[in-house]
mmCIF file of the C-alpha atoms, coordinates in Angstrom:
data_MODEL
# 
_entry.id   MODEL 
# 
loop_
_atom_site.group_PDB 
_atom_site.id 
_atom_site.type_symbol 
_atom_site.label_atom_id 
_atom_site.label_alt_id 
_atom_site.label_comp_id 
_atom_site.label_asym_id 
_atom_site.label_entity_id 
_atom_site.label_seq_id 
_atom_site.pdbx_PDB_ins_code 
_atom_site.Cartn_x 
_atom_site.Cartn_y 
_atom_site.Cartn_z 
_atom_site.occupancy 
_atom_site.B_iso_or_equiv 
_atom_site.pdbx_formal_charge 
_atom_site.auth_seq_id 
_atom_site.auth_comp_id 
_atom_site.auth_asym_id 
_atom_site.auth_atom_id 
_atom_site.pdbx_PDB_model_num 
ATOM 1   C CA . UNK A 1 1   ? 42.299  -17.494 16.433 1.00 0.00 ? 1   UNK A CA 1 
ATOM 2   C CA . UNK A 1 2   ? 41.417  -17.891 19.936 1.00 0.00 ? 2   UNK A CA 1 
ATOM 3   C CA . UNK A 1 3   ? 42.019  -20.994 21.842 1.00 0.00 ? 3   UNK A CA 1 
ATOM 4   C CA . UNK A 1 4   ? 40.314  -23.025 24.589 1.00 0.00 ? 4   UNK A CA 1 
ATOM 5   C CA . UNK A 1 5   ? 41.869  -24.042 27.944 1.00 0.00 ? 5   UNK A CA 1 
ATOM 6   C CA . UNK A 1 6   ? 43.128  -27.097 26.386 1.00 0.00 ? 6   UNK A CA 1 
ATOM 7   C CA . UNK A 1 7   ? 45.099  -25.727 23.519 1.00 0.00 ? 7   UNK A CA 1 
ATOM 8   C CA . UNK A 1 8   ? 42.540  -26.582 21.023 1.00 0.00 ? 8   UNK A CA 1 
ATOM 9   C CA . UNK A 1 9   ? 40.864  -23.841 18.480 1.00 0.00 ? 9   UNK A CA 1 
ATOM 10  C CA . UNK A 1 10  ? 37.817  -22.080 19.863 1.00 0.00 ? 10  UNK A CA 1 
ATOM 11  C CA . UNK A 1 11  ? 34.677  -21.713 17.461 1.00 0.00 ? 11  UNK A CA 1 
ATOM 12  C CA . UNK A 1 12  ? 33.989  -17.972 17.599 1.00 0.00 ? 12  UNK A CA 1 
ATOM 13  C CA . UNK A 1 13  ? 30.752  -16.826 16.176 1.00 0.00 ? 13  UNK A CA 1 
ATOM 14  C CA . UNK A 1 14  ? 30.835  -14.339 13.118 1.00 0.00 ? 14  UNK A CA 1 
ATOM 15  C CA . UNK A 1 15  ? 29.648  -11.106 13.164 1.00 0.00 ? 15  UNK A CA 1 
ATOM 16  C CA . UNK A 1 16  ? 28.351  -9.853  9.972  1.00 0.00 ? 16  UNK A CA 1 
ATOM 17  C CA . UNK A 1 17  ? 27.748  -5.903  9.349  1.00 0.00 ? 17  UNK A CA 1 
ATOM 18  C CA . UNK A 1 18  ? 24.711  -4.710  8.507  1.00 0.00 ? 18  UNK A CA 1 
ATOM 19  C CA . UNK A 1 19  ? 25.233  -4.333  4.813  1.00 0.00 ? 19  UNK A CA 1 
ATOM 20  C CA . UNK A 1 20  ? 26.027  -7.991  4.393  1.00 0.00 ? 20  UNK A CA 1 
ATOM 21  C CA . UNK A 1 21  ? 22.732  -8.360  6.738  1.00 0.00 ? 21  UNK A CA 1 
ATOM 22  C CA . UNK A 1 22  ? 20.781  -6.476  4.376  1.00 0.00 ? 22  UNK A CA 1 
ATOM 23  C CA . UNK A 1 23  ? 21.658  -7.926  1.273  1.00 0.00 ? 23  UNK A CA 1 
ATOM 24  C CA . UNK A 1 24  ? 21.244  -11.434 3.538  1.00 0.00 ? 24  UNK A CA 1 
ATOM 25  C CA . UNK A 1 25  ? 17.571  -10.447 4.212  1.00 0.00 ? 25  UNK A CA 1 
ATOM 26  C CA . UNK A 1 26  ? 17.269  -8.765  0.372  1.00 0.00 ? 26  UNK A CA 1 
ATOM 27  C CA . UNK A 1 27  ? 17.700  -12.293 -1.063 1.00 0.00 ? 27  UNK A CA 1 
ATOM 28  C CA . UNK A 1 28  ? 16.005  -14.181 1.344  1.00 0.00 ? 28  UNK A CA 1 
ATOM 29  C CA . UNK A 1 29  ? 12.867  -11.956 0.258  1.00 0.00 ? 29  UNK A CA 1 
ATOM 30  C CA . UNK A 1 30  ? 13.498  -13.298 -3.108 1.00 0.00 ? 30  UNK A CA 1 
ATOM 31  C CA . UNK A 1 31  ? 14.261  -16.698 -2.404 1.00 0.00 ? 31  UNK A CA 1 
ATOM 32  C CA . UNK A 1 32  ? 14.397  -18.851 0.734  1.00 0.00 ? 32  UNK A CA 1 
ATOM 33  C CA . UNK A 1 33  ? 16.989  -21.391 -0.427 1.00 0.00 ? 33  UNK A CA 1 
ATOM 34  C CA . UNK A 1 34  ? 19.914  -20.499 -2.443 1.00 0.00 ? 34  UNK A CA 1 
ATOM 35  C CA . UNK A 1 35  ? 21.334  -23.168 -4.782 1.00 0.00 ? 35  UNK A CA 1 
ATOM 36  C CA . UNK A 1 36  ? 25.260  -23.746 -4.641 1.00 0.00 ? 36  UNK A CA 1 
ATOM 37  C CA . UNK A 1 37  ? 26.495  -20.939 -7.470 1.00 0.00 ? 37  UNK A CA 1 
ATOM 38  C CA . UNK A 1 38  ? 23.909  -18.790 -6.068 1.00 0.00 ? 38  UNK A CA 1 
ATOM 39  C CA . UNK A 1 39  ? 25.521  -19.227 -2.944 1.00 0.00 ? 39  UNK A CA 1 
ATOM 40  C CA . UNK A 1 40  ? 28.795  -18.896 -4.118 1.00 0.00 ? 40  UNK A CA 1 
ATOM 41  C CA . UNK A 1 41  ? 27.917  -15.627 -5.688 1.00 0.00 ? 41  UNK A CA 1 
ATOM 42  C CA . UNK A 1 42  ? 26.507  -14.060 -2.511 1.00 0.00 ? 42  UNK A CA 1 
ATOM 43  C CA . UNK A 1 43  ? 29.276  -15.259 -0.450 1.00 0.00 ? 43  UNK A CA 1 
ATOM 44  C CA . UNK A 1 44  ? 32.526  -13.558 -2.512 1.00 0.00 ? 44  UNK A CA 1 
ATOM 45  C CA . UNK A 1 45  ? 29.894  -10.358 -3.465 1.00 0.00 ? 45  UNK A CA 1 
ATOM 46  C CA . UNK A 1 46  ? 29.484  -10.083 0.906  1.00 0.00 ? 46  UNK A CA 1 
ATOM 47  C CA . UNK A 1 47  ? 33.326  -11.336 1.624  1.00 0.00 ? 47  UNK A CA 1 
ATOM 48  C CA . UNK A 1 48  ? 31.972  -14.090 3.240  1.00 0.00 ? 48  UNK A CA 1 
ATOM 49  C CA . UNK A 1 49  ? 32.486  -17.715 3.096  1.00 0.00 ? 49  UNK A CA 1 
ATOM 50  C CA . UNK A 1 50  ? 30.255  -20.007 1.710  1.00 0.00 ? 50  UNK A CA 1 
ATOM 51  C CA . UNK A 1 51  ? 29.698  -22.012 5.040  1.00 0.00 ? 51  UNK A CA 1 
ATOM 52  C CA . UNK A 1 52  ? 28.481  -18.392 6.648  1.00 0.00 ? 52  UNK A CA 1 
ATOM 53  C CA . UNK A 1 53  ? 25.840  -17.712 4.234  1.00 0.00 ? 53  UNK A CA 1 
ATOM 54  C CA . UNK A 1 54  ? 24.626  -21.397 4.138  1.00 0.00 ? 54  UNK A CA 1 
ATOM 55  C CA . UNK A 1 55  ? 24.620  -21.544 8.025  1.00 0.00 ? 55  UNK A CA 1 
ATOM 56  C CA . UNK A 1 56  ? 23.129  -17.555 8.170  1.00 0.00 ? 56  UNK A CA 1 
ATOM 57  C CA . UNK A 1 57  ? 20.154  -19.171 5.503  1.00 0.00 ? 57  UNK A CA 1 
ATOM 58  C CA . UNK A 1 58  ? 19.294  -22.100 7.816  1.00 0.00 ? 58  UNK A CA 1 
ATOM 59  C CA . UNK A 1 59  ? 18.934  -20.268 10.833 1.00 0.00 ? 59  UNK A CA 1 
ATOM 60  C CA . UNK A 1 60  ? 16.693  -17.111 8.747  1.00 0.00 ? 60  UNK A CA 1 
ATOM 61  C CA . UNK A 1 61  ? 14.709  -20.099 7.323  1.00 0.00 ? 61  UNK A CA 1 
ATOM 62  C CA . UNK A 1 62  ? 14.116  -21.394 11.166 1.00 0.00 ? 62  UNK A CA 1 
ATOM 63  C CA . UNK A 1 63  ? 13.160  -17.987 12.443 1.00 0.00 ? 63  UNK A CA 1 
ATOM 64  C CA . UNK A 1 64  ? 10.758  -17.477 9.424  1.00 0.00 ? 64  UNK A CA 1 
ATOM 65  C CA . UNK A 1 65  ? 9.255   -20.777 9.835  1.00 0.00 ? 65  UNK A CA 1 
ATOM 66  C CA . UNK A 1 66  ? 8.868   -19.907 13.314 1.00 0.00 ? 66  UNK A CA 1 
ATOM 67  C CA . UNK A 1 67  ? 7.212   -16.929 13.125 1.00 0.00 ? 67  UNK A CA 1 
ATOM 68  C CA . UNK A 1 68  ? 4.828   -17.799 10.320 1.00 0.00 ? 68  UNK A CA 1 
ATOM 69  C CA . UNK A 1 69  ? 3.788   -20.991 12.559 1.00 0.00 ? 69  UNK A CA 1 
ATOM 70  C CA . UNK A 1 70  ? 2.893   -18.444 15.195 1.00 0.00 ? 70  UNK A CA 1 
ATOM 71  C CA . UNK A 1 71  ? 0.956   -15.983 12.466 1.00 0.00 ? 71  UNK A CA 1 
ATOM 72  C CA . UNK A 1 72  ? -0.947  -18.852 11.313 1.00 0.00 ? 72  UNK A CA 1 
ATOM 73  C CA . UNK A 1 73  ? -2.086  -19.983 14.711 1.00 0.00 ? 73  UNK A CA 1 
ATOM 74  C CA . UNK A 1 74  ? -3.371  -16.626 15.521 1.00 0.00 ? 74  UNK A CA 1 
ATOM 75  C CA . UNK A 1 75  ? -5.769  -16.253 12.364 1.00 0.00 ? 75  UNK A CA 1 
ATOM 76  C CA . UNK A 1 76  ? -6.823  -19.963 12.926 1.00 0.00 ? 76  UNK A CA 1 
ATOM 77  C CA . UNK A 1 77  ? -7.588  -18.939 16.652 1.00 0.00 ? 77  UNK A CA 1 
ATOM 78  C CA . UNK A 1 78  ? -9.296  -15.904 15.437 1.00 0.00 ? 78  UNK A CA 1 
ATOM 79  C CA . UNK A 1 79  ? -11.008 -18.132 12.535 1.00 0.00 ? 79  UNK A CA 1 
ATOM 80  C CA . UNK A 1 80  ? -12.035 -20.425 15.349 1.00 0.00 ? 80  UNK A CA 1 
ATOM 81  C CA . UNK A 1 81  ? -13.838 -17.659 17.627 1.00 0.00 ? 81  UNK A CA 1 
ATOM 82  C CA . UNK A 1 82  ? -15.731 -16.501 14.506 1.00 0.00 ? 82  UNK A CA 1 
ATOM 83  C CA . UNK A 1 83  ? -17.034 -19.930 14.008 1.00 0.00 ? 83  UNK A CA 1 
ATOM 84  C CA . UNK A 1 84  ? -18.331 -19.917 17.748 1.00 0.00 ? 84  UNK A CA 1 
ATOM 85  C CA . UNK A 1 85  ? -19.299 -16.252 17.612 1.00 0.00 ? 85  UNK A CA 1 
ATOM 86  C CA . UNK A 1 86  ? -21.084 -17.160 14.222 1.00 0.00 ? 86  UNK A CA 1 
ATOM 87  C CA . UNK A 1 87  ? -22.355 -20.788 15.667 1.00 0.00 ? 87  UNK A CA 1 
ATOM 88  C CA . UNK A 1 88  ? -24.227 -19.006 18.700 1.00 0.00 ? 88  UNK A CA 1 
ATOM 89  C CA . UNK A 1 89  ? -25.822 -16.494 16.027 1.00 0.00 ? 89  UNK A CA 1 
ATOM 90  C CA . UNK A 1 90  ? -27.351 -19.630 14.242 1.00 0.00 ? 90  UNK A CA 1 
ATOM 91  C CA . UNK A 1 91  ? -28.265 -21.132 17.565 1.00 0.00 ? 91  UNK A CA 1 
ATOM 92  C CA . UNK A 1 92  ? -29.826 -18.100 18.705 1.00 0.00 ? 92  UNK A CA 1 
ATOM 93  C CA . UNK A 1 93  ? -31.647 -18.040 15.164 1.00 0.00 ? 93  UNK A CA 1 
ATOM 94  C CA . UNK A 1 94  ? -33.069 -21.521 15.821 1.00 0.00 ? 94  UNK A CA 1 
ATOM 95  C CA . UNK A 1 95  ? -34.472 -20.171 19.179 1.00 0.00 ? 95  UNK A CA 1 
ATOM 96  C CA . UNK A 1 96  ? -35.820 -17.482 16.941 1.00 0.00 ? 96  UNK A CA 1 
ATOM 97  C CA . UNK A 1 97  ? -37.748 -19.668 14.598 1.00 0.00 ? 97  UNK A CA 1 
ATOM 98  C CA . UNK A 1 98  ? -41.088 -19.139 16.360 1.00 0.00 ? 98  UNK A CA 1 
ATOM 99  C CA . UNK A 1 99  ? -40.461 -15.328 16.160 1.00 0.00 ? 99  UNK A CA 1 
ATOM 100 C CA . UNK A 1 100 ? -39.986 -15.234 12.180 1.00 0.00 ? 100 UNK A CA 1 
ATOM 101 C CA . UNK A 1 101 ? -42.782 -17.235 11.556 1.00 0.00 ? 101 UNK A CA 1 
ATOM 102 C CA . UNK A 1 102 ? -46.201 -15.825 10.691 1.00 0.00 ? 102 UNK A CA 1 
ATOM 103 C CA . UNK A 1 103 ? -48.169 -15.940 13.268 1.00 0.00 ? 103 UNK A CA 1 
ATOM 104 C CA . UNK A 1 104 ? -51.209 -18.336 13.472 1.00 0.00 ? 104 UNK A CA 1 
ATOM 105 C CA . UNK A 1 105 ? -54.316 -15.801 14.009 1.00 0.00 ? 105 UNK A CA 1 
ATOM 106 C CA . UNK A 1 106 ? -55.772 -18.934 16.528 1.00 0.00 ? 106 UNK A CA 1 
ATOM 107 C CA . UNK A 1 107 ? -52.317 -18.890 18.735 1.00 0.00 ? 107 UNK A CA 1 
ATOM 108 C CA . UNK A 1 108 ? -53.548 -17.269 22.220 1.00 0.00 ? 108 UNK A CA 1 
ATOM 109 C CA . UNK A 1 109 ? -52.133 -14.153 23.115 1.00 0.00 ? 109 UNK A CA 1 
ATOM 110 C CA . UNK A 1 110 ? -50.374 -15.185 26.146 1.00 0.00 ? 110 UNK A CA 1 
ATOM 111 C CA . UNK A 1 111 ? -47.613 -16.485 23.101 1.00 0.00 ? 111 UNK A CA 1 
ATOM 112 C CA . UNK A 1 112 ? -47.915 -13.556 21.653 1.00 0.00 ? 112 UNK A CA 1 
ATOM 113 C CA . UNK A 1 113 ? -46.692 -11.667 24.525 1.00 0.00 ? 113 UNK A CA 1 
ATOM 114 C CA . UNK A 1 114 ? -43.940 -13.745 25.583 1.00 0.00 ? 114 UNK A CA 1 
ATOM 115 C CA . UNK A 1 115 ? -42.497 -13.688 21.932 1.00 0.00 ? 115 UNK A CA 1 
ATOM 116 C CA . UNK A 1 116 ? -42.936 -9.595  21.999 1.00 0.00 ? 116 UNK A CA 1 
ATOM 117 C CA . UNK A 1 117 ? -41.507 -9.155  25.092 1.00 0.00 ? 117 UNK A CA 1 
ATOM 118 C CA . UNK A 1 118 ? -38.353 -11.713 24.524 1.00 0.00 ? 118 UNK A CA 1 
ATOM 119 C CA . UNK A 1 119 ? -37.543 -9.808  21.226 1.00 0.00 ? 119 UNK A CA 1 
ATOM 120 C CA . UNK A 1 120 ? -38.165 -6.468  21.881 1.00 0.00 ? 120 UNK A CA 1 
ATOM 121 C CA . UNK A 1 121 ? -36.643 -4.339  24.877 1.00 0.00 ? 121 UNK A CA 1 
ATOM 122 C CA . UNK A 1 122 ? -39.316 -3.249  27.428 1.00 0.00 ? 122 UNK A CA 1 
ATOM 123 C CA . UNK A 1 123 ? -41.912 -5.674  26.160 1.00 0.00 ? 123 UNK A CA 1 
ATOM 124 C CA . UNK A 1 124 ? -42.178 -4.580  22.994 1.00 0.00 ? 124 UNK A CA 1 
ATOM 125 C CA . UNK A 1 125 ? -44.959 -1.876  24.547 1.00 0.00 ? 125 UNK A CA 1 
ATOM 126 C CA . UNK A 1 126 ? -47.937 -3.795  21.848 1.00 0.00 ? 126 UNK A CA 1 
ATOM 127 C CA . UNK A 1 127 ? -50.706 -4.620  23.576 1.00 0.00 ? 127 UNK A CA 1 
ATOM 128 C CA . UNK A 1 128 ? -53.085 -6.752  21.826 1.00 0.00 ? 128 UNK A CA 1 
ATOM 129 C CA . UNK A 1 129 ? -56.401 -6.279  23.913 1.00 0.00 ? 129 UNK A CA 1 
ATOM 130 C CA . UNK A 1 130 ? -57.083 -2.765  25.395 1.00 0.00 ? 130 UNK A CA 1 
ATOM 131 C CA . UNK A 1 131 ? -57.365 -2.984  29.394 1.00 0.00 ? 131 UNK A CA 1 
ATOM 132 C CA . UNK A 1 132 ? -60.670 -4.287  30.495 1.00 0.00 ? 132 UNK A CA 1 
ATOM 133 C CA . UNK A 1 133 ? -63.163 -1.203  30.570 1.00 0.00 ? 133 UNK A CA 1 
ATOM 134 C CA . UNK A 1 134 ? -61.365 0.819   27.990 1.00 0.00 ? 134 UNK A CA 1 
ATOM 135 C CA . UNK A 1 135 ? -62.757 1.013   24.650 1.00 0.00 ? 135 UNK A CA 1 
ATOM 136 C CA . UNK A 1 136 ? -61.148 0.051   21.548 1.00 0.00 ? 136 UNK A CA 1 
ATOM 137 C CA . UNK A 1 137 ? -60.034 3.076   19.041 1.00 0.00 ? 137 UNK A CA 1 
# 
């Protein structure tokens, strides 16, 4: 028992080997809260007090609660930039509209061309009329 500079007991922090660790994180696998006999039952099989193993499941339950709050904000951020990525994909799409249409054999070629040449790299290399002076194969 160690004692303060005032006489009075000092709270010293237990240290727990790591077989009473590992049958710690074995149960709390199982289950994350442990009823009172279950608790009891741990405590004498791990020679520890009740008190230790209620005080070692609170803090496990914090950590866990803890790190799952982080995992779930990281597949809702990653959820969230596939909605985007997936949202500019259907925005591009509606700029795309007047490519997946048919085409209207009366729309002037200029159209034509610009819609070739915005969906295809290099221009799309089509040309609808052959160069003035060159006959038509």
């Amino acid at each position: 028992i160690l004692l303060d500079k005032d006489g009075k007991r000092k709270h010293t922090r237990p240290t727990f080997s790591g077989q009473q660790i590992f049958a710690l994180e074995k149960t709390f696998e199982q289950t994350k809260y442990l009823a009172g006999p279950e608790r009891a039952r741990l405590a004498y099989s791990l020679g520890m007090t009740e008190s230790q193993v209620k005080g070692w499941c609170q803090n496990r339950r914090t950590k866990w609660r803890k790190k799952h709050a982080a995992e779930m904000a990281t597949a809702k951020k990653k959820q969230d930039s596939e909605t985007e990525r997936l949202k500019g994909a259907s925005e591009n799409e509606e700029e795309d509209d007047d490519y997946n249409k048919p085409l209207d054999p009366n729309s002037d070629d200029e159209k034509i061309t610009q819609l070739l040449k915005k969906h295809k790299p290099g221009g799309g290399g089509l040309l609808l009329h052959p160069p003035e002076g060159e006959a038509s194969a």
